[in-house]
MARZA-103534 format. One record per residue (C-alpha): x, z, y; residue in one letter. Coordinates in Angstrom, 1 decimal, decimal comma, padded with zeros to 4 digits. Last residue first. Example, Ala and Ser with C-alpha at 12.3 -4.5 7.8 and 13.67 -1.06 7.14 Angstrom:
SITE        x        z        y   res
SITE    013,7    007,1   -001,1     S
SITE    012,3    007,8   -004,5     A
REM end
This chain:
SITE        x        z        y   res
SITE    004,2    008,9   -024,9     X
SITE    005,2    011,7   -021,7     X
SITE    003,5    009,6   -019,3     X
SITE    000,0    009,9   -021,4     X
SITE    000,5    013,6   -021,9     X
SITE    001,0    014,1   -018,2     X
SITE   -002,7    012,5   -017,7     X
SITE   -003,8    014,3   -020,0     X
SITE   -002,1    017,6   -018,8     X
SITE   -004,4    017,0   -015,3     X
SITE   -007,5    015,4   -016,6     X
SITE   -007,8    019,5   -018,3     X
SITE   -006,6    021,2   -015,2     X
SITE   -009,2    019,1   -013,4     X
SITE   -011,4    020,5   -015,4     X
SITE   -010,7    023,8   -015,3     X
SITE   -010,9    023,8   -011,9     X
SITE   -014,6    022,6   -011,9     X
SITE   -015,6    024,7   -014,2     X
SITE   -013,7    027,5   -012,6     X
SITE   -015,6    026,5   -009,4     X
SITE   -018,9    027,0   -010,4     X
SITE   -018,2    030,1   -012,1     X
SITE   -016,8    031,4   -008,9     X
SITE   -019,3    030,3   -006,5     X
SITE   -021,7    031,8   -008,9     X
SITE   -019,9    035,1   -008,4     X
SITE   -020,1    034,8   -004,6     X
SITE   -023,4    034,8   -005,1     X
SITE   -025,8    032,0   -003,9     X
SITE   -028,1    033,6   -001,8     X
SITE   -032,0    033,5   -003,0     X
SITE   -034,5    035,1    000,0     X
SITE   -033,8    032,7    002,7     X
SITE   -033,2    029,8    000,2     X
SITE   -036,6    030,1   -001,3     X
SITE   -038,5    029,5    002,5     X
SITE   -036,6    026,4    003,2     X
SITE   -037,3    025,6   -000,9     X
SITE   -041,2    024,9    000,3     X
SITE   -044,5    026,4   -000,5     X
SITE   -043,6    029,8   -001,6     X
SITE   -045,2    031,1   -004,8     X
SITE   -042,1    033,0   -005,9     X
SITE   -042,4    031,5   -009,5     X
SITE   -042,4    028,0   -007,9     X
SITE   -039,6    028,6   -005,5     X
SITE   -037,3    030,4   -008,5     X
SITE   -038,3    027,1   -010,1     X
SITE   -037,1    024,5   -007,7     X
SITE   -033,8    027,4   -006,9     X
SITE   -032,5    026,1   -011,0     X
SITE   -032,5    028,5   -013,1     X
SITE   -028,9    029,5   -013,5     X
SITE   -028,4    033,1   -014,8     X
SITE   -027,0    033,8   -010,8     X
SITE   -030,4    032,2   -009,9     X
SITE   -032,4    034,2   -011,5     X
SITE   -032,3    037,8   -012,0     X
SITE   -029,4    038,2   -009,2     X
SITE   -030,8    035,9   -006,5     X
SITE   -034,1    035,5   -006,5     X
SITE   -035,1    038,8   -008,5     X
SITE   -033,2    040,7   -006,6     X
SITE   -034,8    039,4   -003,4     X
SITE   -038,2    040,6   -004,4     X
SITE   -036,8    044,0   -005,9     X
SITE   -035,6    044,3   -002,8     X
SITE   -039,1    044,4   -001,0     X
SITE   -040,0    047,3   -002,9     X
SITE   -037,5    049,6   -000,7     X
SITE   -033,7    050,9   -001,3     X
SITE   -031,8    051,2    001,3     X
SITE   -027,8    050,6    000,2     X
SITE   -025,8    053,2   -001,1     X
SITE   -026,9    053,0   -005,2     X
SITE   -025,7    056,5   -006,3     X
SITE   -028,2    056,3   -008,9     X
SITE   -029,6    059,4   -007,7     X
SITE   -029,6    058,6   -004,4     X
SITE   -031,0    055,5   -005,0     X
SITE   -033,7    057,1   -006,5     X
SITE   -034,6    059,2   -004,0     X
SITE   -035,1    056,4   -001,2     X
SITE   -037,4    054,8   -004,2     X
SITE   -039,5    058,0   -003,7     X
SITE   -040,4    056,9   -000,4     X
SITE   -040,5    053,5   -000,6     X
SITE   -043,3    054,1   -003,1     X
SITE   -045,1    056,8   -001,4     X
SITE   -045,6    054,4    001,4     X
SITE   -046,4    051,3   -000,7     X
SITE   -049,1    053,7   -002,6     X
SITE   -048,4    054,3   -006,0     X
SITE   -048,7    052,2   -008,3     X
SITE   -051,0    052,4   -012,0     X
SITE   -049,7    049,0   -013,7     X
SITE   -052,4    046,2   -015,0     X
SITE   -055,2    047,6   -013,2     X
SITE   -058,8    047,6   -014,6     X
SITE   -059,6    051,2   -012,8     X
SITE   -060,6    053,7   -015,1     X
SITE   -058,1    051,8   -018,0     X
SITE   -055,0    051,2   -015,8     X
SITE   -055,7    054,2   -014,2     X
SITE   -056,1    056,1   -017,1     X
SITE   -052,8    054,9   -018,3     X
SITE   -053,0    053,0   -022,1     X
SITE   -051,3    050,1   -021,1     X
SITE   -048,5    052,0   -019,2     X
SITE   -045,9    051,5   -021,7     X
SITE   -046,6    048,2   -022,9     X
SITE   -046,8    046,4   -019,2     X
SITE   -043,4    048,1   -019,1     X
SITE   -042,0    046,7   -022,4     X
SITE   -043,5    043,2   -021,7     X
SITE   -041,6    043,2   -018,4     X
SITE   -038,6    044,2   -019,8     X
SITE   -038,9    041,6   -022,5     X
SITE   -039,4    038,8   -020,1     X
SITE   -043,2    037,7   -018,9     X
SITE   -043,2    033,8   -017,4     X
SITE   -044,2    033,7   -014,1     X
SITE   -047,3    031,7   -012,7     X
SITE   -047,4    032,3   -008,9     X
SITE   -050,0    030,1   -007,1     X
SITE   -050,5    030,4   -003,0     X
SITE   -052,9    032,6   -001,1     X
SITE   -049,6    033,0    001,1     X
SITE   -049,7    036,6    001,8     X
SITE   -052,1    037,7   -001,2     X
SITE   -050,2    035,9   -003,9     X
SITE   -051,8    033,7   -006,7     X
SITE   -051,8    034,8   -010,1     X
SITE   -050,7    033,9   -013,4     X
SITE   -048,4    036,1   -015,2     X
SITE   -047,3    034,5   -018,4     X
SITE   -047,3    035,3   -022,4     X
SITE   -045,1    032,7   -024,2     X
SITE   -046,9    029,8   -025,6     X
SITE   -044,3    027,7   -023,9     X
SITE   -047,8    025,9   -021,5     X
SITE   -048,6    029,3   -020,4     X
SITE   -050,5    032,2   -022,8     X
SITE   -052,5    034,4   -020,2     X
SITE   -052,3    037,8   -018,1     X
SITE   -054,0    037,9   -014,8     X
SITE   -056,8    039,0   -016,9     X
SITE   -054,7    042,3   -017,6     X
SITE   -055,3    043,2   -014,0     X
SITE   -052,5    042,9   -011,0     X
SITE   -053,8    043,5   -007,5     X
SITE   -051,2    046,5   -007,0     X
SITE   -048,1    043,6   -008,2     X
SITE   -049,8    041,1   -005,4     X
SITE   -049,2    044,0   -002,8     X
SITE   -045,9    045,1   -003,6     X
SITE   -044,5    042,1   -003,6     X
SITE   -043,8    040,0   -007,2     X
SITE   -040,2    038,8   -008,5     X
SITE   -041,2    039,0   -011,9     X
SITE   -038,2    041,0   -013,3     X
SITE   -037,5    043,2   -010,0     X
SITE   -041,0    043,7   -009,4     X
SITE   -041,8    045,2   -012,9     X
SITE   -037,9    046,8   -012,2     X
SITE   -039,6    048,6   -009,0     X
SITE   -042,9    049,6   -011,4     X
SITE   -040,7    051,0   -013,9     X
SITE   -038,7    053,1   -011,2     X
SITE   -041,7    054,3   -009,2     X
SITE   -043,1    055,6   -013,0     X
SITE   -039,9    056,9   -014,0     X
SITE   -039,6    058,6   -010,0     X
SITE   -043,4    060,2   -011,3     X
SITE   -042,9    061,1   -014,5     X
SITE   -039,9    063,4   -013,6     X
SITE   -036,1    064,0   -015,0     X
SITE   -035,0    061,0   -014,3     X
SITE   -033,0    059,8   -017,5     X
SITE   -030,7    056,3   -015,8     X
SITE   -030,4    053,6   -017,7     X
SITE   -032,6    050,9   -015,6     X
SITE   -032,0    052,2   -012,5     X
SITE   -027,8    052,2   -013,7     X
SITE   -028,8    048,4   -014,8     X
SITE   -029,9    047,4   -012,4     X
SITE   -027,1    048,6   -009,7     X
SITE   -024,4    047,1   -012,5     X
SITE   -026,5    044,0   -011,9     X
SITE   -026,5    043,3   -008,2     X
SITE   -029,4    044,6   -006,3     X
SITE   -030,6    042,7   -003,5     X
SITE   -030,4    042,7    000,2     X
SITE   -031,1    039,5    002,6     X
SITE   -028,7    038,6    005,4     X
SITE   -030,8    038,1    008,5     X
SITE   -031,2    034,4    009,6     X
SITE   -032,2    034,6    013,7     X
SITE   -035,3    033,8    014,5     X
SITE   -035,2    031,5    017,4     X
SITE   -037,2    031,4    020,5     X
SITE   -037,9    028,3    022,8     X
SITE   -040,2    028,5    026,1     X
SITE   -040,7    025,4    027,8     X
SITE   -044,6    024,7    027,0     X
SITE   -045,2    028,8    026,2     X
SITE   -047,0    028,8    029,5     X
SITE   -049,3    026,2    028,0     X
SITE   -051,7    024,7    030,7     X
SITE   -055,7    024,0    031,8     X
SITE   -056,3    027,6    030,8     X
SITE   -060,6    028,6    029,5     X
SITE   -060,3    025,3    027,7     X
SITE   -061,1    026,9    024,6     X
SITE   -058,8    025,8    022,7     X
SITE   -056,1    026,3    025,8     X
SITE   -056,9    030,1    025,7     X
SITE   -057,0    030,3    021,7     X
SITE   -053,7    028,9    021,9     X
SITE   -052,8    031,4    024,6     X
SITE   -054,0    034,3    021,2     X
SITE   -051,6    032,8    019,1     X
SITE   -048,4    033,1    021,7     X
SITE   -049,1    036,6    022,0     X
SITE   -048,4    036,9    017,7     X
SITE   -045,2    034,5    018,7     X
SITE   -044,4    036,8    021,3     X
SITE   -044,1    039,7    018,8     X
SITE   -042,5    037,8    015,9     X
SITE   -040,1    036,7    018,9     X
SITE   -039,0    040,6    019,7     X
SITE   -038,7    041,6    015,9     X
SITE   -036,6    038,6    015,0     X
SITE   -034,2    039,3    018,3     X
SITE   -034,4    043,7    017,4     X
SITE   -036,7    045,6    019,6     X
SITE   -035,3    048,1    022,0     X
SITE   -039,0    048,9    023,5     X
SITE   -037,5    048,8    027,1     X
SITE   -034,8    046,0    026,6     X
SITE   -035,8    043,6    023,7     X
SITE   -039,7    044,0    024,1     X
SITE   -039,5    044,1    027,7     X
SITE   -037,5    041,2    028,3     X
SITE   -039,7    038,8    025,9     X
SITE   -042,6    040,0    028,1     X
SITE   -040,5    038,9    031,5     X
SITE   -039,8    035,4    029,6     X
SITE   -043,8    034,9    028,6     X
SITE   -044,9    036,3    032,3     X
SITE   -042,1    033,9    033,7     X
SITE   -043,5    030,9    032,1     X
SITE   -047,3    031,9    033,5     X
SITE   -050,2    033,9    032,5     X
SITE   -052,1    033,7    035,9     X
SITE   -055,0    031,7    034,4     X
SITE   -055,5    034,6    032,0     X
SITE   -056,6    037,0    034,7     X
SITE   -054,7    040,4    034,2     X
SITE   -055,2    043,4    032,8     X
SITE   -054,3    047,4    033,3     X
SITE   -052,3    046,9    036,0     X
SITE   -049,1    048,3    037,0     X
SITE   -047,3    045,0    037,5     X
SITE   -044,0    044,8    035,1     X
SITE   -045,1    048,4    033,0     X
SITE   -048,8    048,5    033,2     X
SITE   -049,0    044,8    031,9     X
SITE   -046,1    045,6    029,3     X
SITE   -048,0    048,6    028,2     X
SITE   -051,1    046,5    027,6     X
SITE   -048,9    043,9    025,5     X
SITE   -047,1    046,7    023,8     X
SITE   -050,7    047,7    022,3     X
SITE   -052,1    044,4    021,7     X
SITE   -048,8    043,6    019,5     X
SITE   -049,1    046,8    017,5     X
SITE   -052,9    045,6    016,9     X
SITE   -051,9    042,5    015,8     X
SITE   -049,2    044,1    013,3     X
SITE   -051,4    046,4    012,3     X
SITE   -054,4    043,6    011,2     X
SITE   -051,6    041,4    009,5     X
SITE   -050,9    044,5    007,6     X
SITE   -054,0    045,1    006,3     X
SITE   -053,6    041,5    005,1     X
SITE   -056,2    038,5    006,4     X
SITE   -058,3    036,2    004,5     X
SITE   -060,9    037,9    002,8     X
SITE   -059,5    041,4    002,2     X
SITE   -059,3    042,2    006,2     X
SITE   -061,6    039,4    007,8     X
SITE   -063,9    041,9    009,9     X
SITE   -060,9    043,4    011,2     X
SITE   -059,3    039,8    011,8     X
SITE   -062,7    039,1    013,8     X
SITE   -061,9    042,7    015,6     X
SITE   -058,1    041,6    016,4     X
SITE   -059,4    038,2    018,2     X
SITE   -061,8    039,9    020,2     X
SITE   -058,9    042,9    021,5     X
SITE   -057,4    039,5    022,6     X
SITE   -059,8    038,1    024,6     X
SITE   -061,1    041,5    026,0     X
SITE   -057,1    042,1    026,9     X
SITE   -056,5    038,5    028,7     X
SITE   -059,1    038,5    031,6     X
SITE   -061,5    035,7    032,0     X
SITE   -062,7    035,7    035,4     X
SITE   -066,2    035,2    035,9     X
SITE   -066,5    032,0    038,2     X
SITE   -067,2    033,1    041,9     X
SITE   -070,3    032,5    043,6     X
SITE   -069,8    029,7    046,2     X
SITE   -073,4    029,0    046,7     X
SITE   -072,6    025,4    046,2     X
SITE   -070,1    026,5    042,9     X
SITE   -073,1    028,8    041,7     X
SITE   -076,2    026,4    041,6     X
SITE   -074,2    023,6    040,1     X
SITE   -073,4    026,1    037,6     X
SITE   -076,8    027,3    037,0     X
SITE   -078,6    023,8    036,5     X
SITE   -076,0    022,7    034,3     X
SITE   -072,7    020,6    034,4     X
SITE   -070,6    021,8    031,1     X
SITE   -067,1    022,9    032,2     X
SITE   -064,2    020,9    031,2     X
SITE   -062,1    022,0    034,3     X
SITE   -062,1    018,6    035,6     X
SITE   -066,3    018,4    035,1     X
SITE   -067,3    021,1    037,0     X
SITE   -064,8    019,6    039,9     X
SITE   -066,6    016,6    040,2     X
SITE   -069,9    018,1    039,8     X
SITE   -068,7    020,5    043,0     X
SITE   -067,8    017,5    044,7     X
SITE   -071,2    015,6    044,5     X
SITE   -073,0    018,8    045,4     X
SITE   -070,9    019,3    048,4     X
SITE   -071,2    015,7    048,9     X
SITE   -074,8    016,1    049,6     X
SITE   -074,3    019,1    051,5     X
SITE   -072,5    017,3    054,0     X
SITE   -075,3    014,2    053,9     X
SITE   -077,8    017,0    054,9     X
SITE   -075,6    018,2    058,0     X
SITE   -075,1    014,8    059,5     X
SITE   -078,7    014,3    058,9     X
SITE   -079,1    017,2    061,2     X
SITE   -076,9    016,7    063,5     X
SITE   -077,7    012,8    064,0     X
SITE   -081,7    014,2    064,1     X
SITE   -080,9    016,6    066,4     X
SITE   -078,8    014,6    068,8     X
SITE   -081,8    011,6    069,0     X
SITE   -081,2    008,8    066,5     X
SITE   -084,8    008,6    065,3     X
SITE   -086,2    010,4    061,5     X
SITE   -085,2    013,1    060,0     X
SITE   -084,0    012,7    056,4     X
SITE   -085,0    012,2    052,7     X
SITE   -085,8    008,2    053,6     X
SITE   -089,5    008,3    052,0     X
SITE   -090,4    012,1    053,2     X
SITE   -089,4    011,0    056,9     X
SITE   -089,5    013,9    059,2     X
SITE   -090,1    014,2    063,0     X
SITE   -093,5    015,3    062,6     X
SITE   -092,6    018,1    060,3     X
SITE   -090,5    019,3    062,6     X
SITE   -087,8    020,2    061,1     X
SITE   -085,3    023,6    060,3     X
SITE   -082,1    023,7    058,8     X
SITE   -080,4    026,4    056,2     X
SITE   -080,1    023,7    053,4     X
SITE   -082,2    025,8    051,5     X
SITE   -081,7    025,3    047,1     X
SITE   -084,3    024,0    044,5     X
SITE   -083,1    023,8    041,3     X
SITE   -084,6    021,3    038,6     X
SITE   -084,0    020,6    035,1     X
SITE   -084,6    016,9    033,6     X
SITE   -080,9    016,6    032,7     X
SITE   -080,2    018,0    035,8     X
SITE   -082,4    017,4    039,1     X
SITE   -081,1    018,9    042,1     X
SITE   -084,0    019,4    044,8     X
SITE   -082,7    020,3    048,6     X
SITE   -084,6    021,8    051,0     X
SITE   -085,3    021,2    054,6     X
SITE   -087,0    024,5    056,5     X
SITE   -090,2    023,9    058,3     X
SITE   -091,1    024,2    062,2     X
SITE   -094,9    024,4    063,6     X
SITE   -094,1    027,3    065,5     X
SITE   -096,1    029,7    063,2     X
SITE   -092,9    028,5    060,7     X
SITE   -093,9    026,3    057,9     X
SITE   -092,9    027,6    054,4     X
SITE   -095,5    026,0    052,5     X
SITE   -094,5    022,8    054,2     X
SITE   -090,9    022,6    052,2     X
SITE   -089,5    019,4    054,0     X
SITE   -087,3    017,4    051,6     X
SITE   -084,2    016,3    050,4     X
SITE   -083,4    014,9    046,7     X
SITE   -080,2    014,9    044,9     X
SITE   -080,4    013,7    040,9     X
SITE   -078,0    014,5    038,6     X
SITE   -077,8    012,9    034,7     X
SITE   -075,0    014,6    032,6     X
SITE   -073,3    012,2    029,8     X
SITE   -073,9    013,6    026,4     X
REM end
């Protein structure tokens, strides 16, 4: 809606002076709403013309005072102007405070993002992780001890987040907090949300992040080969609760499901698919995207074996897991058991799944993708490497043949 202002002088004569004098005042109509502001000049009443706004003649007084009046008149103009160049709406009150010359309230960057974390609070289970909440929260806390640390202040004025604030952070997290290159831009990139909620809001008329570029760097996935599966799978531990970790690891391992969408698991997630076979169908937490996943034998087996749980039963899960804590935890022990030396967590069984369960056995990375619940094969490739053993099974096809076009061809000269 476009703003309507109206300017208006006149002589206020229910504040006469007992010299006869009165002071000028100036009526701003916006939008129908008035304010009435002193123009800190005196008249006589006589000598003012209510038709024309101003005094009347040509003496020095009048030119000094009209002179003053058609100041404040572009005062008013130019504050309107500049109202409306920073996006902010003309009212009564704001007109009001840029002629008084009352500062704007500064908006400072830690109430702005300590808002943001308590609507993702609010939003835990509905659209956001626990774990999306922590990692905001870690990135509001080494943004405050990056403020105290470069400029000893507790906050700063989001209008003086510049290019060198964004490079000076990045600094901090790789040199006083040690953080690793992926670790370090995940960080700024969780900053960076919170300067597009600046700019949405036009609260900042620029993007300090406009010539900033950060790269995550490719990190070499681990998985479980299978002689490492299989030594989980056959090894006799001597307590219910590393079987139960190790069963709920190979669960993972088989369907290729995080730890979180494998705890939110019931037996309705459980249906015939389009084979007849029995399938998971699901849709993961992370990505609120579909996972349908066919069930093989080992997964049956362990979906069999803890059917009867009282968890399972008390509390309509599918498999009764541990917390992800306890989980990695106890899967540290297991690998020392199994003498497996890399460090095992749930994640691997992720990977494994991608790369030695599947792909290796030659389903092609389209469905891997699908059954991962990712929404492109960018994402697939990072978590399935071709094996160096599929490179060789690939190639001996290959070689053998041209080894086979090879004697024909030598047959064919030799007849």
């Amino acid at each position: 809606m476009k703003t309507k202002v109206s300017i208006l002088f006149y002589a206020k004569r229910a504040k006469a002076s007992v010299n006869g004098s009165v002071p000028i005042y100036t009526r701003i109509t916006i939008n129908g709403k008035r304010i009435e502001l002193s123009t800190n000049r005196f008249v006589d009443i006589s000598k003012w013309s209510t038709e024309a706004g101003k005094m009347k003649g040509s003496s020095e007084e009048a030119r000094t005072i009209n002179s003053h009046l058609d100041m404040f008149k572009i005062k008013i103009i130019d504050g309107q102007m500049e109202l409306i160049h920073k996006n902010i709406p003309v009212t009564a009150e704001t007109i009001k405070n840029k002629i008084l010359g009352f500062e704007e309230r500064k908006r400072m960057l830690i109430p702005i993002f300590q808002d943001h974390n308590n609507k993702i609070k609010e939003l835990v289970g509905k659209e956001y992780a626990p774990g999306t909440l922590e990692r905001y929260k870690t990135s509001l806390k080494h943004t405050i001890d990056f403020l105290e640390w470069k400029y000893k202040i507790s906050d700063i004025e989001i209008d003086k987040i510049n290019h060198a604030f964004i490079t000076d952070y990045e600094f901090y997290l790789r040199s006083v907090r040690n953080c690793a290159n992926n670790t370090a831009v995940k960080y700024i990139k969780n900053f960076s949300k919170i300067i597009k909620i600046c700019l949405a809001n036009n609260w900042i008329d620029r993007n300090p992040f406009s010539n900033y570029k950060a790269k995550i760097r490719e990190v070499e996935r681990v998985y479980l080969s299978e002689e490492e599966i299989e030594n989980i799978i056959n090894k006799d531990f001597k307590t219910d609760r590393l079987s139960l970790v190790r069963d709920i690891f190979l669960f993972s391992c088989f369907t290729g499901l995080a730890y979180i969408d494998v705890k939110n698991l019931t037996k309705s997630h459980i249906s015939l698919g389009i084979d007849g076979e029995k399938w998971i169908f699901t849709h993961r937490q992370k990505t609120e995207t579909a996972s349908k996943i066919p069930i093989l034998p080992i997964t049956q087996m362990i979906i069999d074996k803890y059917e009867d749980h009282p968890e399972c039963c008390n509390q309509n899960k599918l498999l009764p897991i541990l917390s992800n804590q306890k989980m990695n935890a106890y899967l540290k022990e297991i690998a020392g058991i199994c003498e497996i030396e890399k460090e095992l967590t749930f994640h691997i069984a992720r990977h494994t799944f991608a790369t030695t369960v599947t792909l290796t056995n030659g389903v092609p990375i389209e469905s891997v993708s699908k059954m991962l619940g990712h929404k492109n094969l960018r994402t697939t490739q990072h978590y399935a490497k071709v094996l160096d053993k599929k490179v060789s099974e690939d190639m001996m096809i290959l070689r053998n043949k041209m080894l086979s076009s090879n004697n024909d061809k030598i047959i064919k000269k030799a007849n």
